[in-house]
N, C-alpha and C positions, 0 to 999 in steps of 0.2 A: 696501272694498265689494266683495263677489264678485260678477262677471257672467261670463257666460258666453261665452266665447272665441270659440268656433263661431259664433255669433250675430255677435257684433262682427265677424268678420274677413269673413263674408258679407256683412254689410250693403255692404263697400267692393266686394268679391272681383264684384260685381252689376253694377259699372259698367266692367265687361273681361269681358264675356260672350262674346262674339265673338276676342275673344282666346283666350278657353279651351277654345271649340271648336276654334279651329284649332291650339294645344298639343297640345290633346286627342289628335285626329287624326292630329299628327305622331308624337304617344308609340305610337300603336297601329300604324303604319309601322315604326316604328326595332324594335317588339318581334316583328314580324312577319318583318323581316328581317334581326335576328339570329338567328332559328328557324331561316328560313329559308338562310342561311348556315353552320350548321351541319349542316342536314338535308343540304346539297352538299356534306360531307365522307366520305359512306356513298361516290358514285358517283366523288369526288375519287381517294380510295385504293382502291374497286373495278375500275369502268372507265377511269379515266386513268392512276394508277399501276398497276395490276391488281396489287394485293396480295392479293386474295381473289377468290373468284368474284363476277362483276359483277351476280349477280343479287340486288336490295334486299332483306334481310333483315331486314325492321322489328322482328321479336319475336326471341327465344332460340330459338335450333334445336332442336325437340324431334326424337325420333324419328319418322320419318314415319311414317302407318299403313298398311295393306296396301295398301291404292289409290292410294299414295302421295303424300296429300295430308298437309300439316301438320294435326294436330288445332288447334282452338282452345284456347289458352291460358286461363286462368282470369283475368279480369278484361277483357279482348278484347273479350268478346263487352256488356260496357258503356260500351265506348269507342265502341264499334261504334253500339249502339242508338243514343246521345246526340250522333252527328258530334262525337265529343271526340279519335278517336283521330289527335293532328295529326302524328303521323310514316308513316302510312299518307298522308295526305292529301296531306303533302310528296310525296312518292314517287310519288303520282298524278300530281297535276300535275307532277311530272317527266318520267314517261315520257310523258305527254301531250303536253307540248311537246315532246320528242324524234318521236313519233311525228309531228303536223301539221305539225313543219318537216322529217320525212325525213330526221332524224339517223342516219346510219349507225353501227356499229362505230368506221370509219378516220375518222369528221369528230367524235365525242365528244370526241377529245382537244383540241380550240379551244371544242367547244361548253359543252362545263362548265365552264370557267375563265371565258366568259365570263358565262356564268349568275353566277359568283362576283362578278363584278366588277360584275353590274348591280348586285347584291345588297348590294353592298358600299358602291355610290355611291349609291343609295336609302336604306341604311342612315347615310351620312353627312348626305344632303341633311335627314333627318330630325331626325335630331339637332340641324342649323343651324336649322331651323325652330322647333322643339318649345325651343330653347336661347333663341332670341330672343323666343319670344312669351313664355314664362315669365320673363325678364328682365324687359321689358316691362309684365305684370302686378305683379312684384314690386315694380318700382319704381314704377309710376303709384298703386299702392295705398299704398307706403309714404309718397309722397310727401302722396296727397288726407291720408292722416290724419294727418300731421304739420301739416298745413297746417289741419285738424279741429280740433287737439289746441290748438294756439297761437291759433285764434280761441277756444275752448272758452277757453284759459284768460285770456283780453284782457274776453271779455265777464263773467267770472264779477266777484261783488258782491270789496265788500271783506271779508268777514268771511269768504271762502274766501279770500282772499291773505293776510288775517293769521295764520290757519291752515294754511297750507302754506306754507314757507318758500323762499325763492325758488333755492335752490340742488337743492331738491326736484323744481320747477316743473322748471328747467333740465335736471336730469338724466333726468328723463321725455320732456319735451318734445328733447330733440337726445341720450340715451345709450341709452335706450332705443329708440325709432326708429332708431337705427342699428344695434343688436343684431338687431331685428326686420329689415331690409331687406338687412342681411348674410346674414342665415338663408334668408329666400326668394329672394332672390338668387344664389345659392351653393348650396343646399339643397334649394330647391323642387321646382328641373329632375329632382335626383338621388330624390327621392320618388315624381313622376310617373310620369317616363322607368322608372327600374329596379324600381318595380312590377311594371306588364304586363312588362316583360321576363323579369322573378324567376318571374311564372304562367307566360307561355308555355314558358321553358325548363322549368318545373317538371310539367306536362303533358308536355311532348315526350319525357321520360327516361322516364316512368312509360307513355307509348305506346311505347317502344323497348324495354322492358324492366321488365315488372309488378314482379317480384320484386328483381330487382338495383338497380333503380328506390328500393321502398321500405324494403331494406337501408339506400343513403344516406338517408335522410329518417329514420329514426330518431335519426340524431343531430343532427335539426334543434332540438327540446327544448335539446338542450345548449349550441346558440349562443346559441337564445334565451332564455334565462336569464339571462346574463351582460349580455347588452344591455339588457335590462329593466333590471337590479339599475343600471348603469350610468347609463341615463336616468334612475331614479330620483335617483340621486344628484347627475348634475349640474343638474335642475330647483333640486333643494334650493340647492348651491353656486352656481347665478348666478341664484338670487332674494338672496340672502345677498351675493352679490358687486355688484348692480348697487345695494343701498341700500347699502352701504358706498360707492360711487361717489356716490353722492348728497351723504353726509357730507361727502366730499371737496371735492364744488365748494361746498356751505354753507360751509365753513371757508374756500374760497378768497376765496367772495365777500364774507365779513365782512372778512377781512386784509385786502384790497386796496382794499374802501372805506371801510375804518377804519383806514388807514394812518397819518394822521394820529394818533391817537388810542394806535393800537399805539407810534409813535415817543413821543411824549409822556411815556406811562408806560413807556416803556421793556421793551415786553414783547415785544419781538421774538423772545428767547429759548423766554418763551411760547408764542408764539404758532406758532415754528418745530416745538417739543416736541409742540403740540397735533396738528397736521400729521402728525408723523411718526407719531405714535402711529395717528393715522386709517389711514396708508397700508399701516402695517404689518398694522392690522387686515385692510385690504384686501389688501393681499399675502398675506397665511394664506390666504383666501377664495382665492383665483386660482392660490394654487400648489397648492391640494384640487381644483379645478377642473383645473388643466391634468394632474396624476395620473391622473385619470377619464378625459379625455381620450385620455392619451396609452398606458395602461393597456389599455385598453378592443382598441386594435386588435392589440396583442402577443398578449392574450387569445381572443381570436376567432381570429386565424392560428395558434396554437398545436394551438385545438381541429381548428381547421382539417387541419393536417399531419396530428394522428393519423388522423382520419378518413380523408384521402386515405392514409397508409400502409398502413389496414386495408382500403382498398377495392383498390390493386393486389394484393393480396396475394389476397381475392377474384374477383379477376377473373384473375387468371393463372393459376391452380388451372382458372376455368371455360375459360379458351383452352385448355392440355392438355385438358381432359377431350371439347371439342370441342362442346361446349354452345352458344359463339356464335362469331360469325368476328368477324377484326380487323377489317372497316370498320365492322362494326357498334356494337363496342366503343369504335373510335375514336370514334365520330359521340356514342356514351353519355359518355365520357369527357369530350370537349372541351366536350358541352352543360354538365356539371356541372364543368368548369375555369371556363368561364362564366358558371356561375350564382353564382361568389365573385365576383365583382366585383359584381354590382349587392346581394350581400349586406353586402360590406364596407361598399359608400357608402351604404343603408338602417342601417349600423350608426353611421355618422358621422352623417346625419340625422336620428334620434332622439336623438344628445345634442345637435347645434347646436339641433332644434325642441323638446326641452327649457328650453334657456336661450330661445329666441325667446317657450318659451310664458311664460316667464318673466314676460319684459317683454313682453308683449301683456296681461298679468294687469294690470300695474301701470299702463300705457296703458290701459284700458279702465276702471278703477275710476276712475281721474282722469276721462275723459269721461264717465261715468256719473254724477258730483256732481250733486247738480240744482242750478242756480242762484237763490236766493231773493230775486233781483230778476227778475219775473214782468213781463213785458209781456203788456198789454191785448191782450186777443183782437180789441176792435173798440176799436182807439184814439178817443179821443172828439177834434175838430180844436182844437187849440192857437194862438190866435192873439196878435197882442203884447200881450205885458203889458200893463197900464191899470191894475188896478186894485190889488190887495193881493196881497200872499201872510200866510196863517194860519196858524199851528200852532194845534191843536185837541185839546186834553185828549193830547198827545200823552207816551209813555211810552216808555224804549228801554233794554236792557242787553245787554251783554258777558255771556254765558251768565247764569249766576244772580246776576252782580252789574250793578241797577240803576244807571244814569247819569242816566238825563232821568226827571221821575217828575211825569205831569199838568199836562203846560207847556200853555200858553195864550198866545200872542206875536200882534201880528199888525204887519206893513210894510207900511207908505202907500205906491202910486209915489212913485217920486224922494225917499223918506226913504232918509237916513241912521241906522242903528241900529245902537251897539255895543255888545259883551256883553264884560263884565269878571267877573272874578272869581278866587278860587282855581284851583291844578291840582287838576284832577279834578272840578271843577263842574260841567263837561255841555257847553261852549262848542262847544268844537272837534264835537263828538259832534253838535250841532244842526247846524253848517254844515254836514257828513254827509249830515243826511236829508235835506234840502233838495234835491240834485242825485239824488238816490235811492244814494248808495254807498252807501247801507244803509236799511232800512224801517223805521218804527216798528216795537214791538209793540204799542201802544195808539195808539187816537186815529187822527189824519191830518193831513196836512199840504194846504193848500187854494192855487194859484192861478188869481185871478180868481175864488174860487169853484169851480173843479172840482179835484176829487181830483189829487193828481198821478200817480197809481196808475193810471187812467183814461187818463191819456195817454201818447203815445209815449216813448221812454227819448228817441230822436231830437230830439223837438220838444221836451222838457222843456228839454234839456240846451244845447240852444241858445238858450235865454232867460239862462242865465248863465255868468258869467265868475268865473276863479276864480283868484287868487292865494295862494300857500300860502310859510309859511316854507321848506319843505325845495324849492329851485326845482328844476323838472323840465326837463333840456334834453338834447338828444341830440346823439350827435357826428357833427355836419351842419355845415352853412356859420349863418352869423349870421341870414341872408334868409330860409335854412327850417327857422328856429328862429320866429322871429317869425313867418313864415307857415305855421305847421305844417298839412300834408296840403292846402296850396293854393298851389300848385307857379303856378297862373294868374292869377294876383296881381301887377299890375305891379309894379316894382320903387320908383316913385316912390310908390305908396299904403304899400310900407312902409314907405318912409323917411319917410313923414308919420309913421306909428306911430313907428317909435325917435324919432322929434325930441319928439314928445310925451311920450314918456318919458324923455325927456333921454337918450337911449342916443344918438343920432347922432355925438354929438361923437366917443366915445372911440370909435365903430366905424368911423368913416372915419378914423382913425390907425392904423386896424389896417392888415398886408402886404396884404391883396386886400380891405381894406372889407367890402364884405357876403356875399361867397364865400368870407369866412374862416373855416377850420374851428374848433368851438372845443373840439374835445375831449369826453372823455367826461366827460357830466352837465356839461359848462365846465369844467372844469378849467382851461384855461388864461386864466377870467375868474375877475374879483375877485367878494365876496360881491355888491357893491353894484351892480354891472357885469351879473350875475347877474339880480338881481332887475329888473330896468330892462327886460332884454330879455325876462322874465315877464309883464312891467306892457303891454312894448308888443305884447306877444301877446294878452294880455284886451285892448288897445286896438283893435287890427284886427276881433277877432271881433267888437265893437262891439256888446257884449248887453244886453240893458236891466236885467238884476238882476246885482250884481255881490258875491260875498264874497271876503271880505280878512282871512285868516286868520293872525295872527301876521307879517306881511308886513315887518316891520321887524325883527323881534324878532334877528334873529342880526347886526345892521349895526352900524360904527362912528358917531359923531356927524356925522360927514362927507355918507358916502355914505345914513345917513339922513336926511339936511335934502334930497338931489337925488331920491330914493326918496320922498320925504312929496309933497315939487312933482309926483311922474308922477302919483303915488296921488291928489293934487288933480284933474290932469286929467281923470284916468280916472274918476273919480265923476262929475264933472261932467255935469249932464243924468241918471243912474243911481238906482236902488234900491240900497243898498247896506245890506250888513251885515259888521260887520267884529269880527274876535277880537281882543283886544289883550292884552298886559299892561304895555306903556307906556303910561299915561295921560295921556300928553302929546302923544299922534300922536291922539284922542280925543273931546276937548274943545269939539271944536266940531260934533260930532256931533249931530243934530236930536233925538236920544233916548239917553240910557244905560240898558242893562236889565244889573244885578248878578246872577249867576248864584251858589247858592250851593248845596251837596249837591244838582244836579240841577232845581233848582227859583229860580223868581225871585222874591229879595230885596227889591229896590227897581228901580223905575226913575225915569227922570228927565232932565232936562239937565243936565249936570256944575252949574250953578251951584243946582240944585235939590235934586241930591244932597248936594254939601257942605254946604245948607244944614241938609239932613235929619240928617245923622251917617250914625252906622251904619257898615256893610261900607264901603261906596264910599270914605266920609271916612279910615276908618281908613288906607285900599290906598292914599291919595292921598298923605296923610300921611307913610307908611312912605315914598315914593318921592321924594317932596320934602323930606321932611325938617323938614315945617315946623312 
C-alpha cells in the first residue's frame, strides 16, 4: 500500500515540537558561526599576521576611479538592495566592535584571536545543543512508532496475521525501525546542521567575490549528479536488501520451531541449503549496496580535487595579476575548503535517507492496513451473560473460498455444545467468529440478543475463555503464565487455578515451583503439562462462555484422562462450546451439532445421533471400531 512518507513521519515529528525549535535554533548558531569564523580569517592574515594591507577587502580589487572610490561591482549592488551581502555585514560588525571597545592597532593582535575563540566555542556549544536535541527527536520518534507499529500489529484481526507471515511482521516491526532510527540519528543532525551551513557559506563566497564565486559553482551540477544517480540506486538496493532480510528471519523462525519436524525428516541439510541460498541472495543485495556506498565518496572527492586544482590555478594567475589580495583570497579559499565538508556529509545523507526512506515505505504501509475488526463508535453496555448466544443466517470465507455457509446455531447458558465433523467443515472457523478473530460476511452473531459487533472488543472478549490445541505460553515463570497480564493476583488464588487443573502437583516439583521459568512457548513442559497450565488460565479468568477447541487432540491416553478432569472443572457452572475430533471426550455433552461442507448435518445427543445414523454414526464407528 503507498502512503505518503512526509505525512507519516509528521504525524510523530509533532510531538517534539519544542525540540525542534530549539535544534532549530542551534543549527542557525553553528551556521552563523562558522561564517563567522571565517569571515576572521580576512583580519587574522591582515591585521594580525599583516600579510596584506589591513584594510577589509570584501570584493575583487577593481581599478579605482578618478575620485578614487572603487566602482560598484556588477551583482553588489543586489546584495546590497536585499541585506544579503553577508561578507560586508561581517566586516561591519567587525569594525564595529573594534571601534566601541577602542581597539587599537597594538591591542588587535589578542583582540581578533579572541574574537576566534568566542566564535569557535559558540560554534561548538551549538553543535552540542543542535546534536542532542536532534538525538533526542530521533529517537523519541523512533521509539513512539515502534511502539505504534507493535500495538498496530497486536490489535490487527486474524486474517491480517494469516497474511503476513510472522518473520515479515518481525522484520518490519525490529529491522526496519532500526534502519530508520540509525538514519535520523546518525543523519538527521548532518541534514539539519550542514544545510544552513552549505547557504550561509555559499552566500558568503559569492558576497566576497561575484565572479570567482560563480566560477566555483559551476561545477556544482557535476557533484550533483553523481549523488542523485547514487541515491537513486541505493533506495533501490535497501528496499531489495531489507525484504531479503525478511526472508531470512521467516526462514529462521519456521527452522527453529519446527525443529522437531526438520529432525524427524531428516532435512537439516535442507533446511541448511534453503538458508544459505536466502543469505546469499542477501549478500548480492548488501555488497551492490555497500559499492554505492563506498563508491559514491571516491567519486565526489575525485570531482572534487579537479575542481580545486582548476581553481588555484585561477586564482594565482588573479594574485599576479593583482586583481585581489591574499587575505581576501584566503578568507574565499578557506570558505569554499569549508563548504566540502558539509557537502560530503549531505552526500552520505542522501544515501543513508535513501535506505531510511526505504523502510519508512514499508513501516508506514503496515501501519496503514485498516483493521477489519471495527469497534463500535458508541459501544452499546455488555453485561453477564444470562442468556444465549446465536449465530444467525451466518456465512464466512477465506477469500473466495466459502467455509460457513447460512448457519443458524444457537447456546442455552450453562449448555454444553459440541461440533464434530470432517477437516474443513467450518468448526474451528465458528469458534473464530465468536470471540470476533474474524467477522462474518453474512448474518451475525447475537449475545443476549445484541449484536456482538455493537459491543466493546474489551467487554465481548471477557465473557470468554478459550482453550486451543496449539497452547499459547510465554517464557515467563509458571505464576505469569497462569495469571497472564495480572501481575496482582495473589499467589494462593493461583494455586487454586493449577490445583483445579490438576497442574499443582507437577508444578511444586519443579526448582522454584511457580517462579519457574518455562521456556519458550514451554518448551521445557510436556504436552499434557502444557495444556493444564492453559486450562488453569481460562480457570482464573473465570468467564462465563467457554470454547474448547481440539483441546486434547495432540495428548497421550495418559495425560488426556488428567486434561479431560481440568476440562471437567472448568465447564463446570460454564456455556461451553467445544471442537472435537475424539468422540470420546464428547459424549456427554448436552447437545452434538455435526458440521458438514459448512453447514449443519444433524444435531443431537450422542445417544440420539447414533440412533439417527448418518455422518455422526459413521465418525463414531470409524473410531471405535465397532
Amino acid at each position: 500500500m503507498k502512503v505518503s512518507t512526509s505525512r507519516f513521519l509528521t504525524h510523530y515529528l509533532r510531538l517534539y515540537s519544542h525540540w525542534v525549535v530549539l535544534a532549530l535554533a542551534a543549527v542557525l548558531v553553528y551556521a552563523l558561526s562558522s561564517t563567522g569564523m571565517v569571515a576572521l580569517m580576512e583580519p587574522v592574515f591582515g591585521e594580525v599576521l599583516q600579510a596584506a594591507d589591513a584594510t577589509p577587502t570584501p570584493f575583487r580589487l577593481s581599478p579605482p576611479s578618478e575620485d578614487g572610490e572603487r566602482p560598484k561591482r556588477r551583482g553588489e549592488e543586489f546584495f546590497d538592495r536585499f541585506d544579503l551581502n553577508l561578507d560586508k555585514t561581517l566586516m561591519q560588525s567587525y569594525r564595529s566592535l573594534r571601534e566601541r571597545w577602542g581597539i587599537d592597532e597594538s591591542e588587535v593582535i589578542w583582540f581578533v584571536p579572541l574574537l576566534l575563540l568566542v566564535m569557535l566555542l559558540l560554534r561548538s556549544l551549538a553543535s552540542f545543543v543542535s546534536g542532542y536535541a536532534f538525538q533526542h527527536i530521533g529517537l523519541g520518534m523512533t521509539t513512539d512508532m515502534r511502539n505504534d507499529m507493535f500495538a498496530r500489529v497486536v490489535d490487527q484481526s486474524s486474517r491480517f496475521h494469516e497474511e503476513h507471515p510472522s518473520g515479515e511482521l518481525m522484520s518490519r516491526v525490529v529491522s526496519d525501525v532500526t534502519v530508520l532510527q540509525n538514519a535520523v540519528t546518525s543523519r538527521l543532525l548532518d541534514l539539519f546542521q550542514q544545510t544552513p551551513t552549505l547557504i550561509a557559506l555559499l552566500l558568503f563566497i559569492l558576497t566576497i567575490d561575484l565572479e570567482l564565486a560563480l566560477i566555483v559553482l559551476v561545477a556544482i551540477p557535476v557533484f550533483v549528479y553523481p549523488i542523485a544517480r547514487f541515491g537513486k540506486g541505493m533506495w533501490k538496493t535497501s528496499h531489495r536488501s531489507q525484504e531479503r532480510l525478511a526472508d531470512l528471519t521467516q526462514l529462521l523462525g519456521e527452522a527453529t520451531r519446527g525443529h522437531r519436524v526438520v529432525k524427524a525428516f531428516g532435512m537439516e541439510e535442507f533446511e541448511q541449503r534453503r538458508f544459505r541460498e536466502a543469505t546469499l541472495r542477501h549478500l548480492r543485495v548488501k555488497l551492490r549496496q555497500q559499492v554505492l556506498t563506498y563508491l559514491s565518496g571516491p567519486v565526489v572527492e575525485a570531482l572534487a580535487a579537479v575542481g580545486a586544482a582548476a581553481f588555484l590555478v585561477y586564482a594565482g594567475n588573479a594574485i599576479r595579476a593583482n586583481e585581489i589580495s591574499a587575505p581576501v583570497l584566503i578568507k574565499f579559499l578557506l570558505a569554499v575548503v569549508m563548504m566540502y565538508d558539509p557537502i560530503r556529509k549531505l552526500n552520505k545523507v542522501n544515501l543513508v535517507l535513501q535506505e531510511a526512506r526505504a523502510a519508512v515505505q514499508r513501516i508506514a504501509s503496515v501501519m496503514a492496513i485498516p483493521n477489519d475488526i471495527v469497534e463500535a463508535e458508541a459501544p452499546v453496555p455488555l453485561e453477564e451473560f444470562h442468556d444465549k448466544v446465536a449465530f444467525e443466517r451466518v456465512s464466512f470465507g477465506y477469500g473466495a473460498t466459502p467455509v460457513v455457509c447460512g448457519l443458524d446455531l444457537e447456546i442455552r447458558v450453562g449448555e454444553v455444545v459440541a461440533m464434530v465433523g470432517p477437516s474443513g467443515a467450518g468448526k474451528s472457523t465458528i469458534a473464530a467468529l465468536l470471540p470476533r478473530f474474524f467477522d462474518p460476511d453474512e448474518g451475525r452473531i447475537t449475545l443476549d440478543g445484541i449484536d456482538i459487533r455493537r459491543v466493546s472488543l474489551r467487554d465481548l472478549r471477557s465473557q470468554i475463555g478459550l482453550v486451543t490445541q496449539d497452547t499459547v505460553l510465554f517464557d515467563d515463570t509458571v505464576r505469569n503464565n497462569i495469571a497472564y497480564g495480572r501481575s496482582d493476583l495473589p499467589l494462593e488464588q493461583v494455586r487454586e487455578a493449577a490445583a483445579a487443573a490438576y497442574a499443582d502437583e507437577f508444578i511444586s516439583r519443579m526448582p522454584q515451583g511457580y517462579d519457574t521459568r518455562i521456556g519458550e512457548a514451554g518448551v521445557k513442559l510436556s504436552g499434557g503439562q502444557r495444556q493444564r497450565l492453559s486450562i488453569a488460565r481460562a480457570l482464573l479468568k473465570n468467564a462465563p462462555i467457554l470454547i474448547l477447541d481440539e483441546a486434547t487432540s495432540h495428548l497421550d491416553s495418559e495425560s488426556e484422562a488428567l486434561v479431560q478432569k481440568a476440562l471437567y472443572n472448568l465447564m463446570r457452572g460454564r456455556t461451553a462450546l467445544i471442537i472435537a475430533h475424539r468422540l470420546s471426550t464428547i459424549t456427554s455433552a448436552d447437545r452434538i451439532v455435526v458440521m458438514e461442507d459448512g453447514v449443519i448435518s444433524q444435531q443431537g445427543t450422542h445417544e440420539e445421533l447414533l440412533a439417527e445414523g448418518g455422518t455422526y454414526k459413521r465418525l463414531y464407528d470409524l473410531q471405535f471400531q465397532v
